[in-house]
C-alpha positions, 0 to 999 in steps of 0.5 A, a space after each residue: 448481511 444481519 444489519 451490523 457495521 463492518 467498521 469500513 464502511 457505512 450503508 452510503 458507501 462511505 468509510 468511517 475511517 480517515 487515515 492521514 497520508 503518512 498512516 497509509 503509507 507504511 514502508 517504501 520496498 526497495 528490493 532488486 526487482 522494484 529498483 529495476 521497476 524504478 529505473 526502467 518503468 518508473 514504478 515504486 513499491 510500498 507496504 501499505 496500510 490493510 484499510 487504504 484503498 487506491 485513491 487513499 494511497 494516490 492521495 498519499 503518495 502524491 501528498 508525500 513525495 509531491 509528485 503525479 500519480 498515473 496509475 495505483 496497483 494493490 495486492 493483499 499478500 498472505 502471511 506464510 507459515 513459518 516455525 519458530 523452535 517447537 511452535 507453529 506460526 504464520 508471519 502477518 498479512 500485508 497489503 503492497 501498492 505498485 505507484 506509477 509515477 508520471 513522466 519526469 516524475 522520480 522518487 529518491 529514497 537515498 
């Protein structure tokens, strides 16, 4: 590396950036697929902020929702191209989280 701060993080490995729980969690996806994660496994699906990491989104969503999270898994999910009448375009970029929750633990959106 030329020496210069990526923003992210510092030399000492910690981050310059603080985000507050409801900046790291973006939107709950509720789709077919993750209600039968919900009911059968006891996973939930967010849309993320890019700049969490997975103890932020444990830290969040535990904060939140006031429940125990077991496990936290990340996907940075790319943007597709799409068009749009005579213009070329990309839809953005977003990072997903699956949260397990702990036994007895739910989560309601409705």
């Amino acid at each position: 590396m030329n020496g210069k701060a990526t923003g992210k993080t510092k030399a000492s490995g910690e981050r310059t950036i603080k985000l507050l729980p409801h900046q790291v969690v973006v939107r709950p996806l509720v789709t077919e697929k993750g209600t039968h994660r919900s009911d059968r496994l006891n996973q939930y699906a967010f849309e993320i902020n890019p700049l969490a990491d997975k103890n932020d989104v444990r830290a969040a969503i535990e904060a939140l929702f006031e429940v125990t999270v077991v496990k936290v898994r990340t996907q940075n999910r790319k943007g597709k191209p799409r068009r749009h009448r005579f213009r070329d375009g990309h839809t953005k970029a977003w990072k997903k989280a699956i949260v397990t929750l702990g036994a007895g633990y739910r989560i309601d959106f409705f």
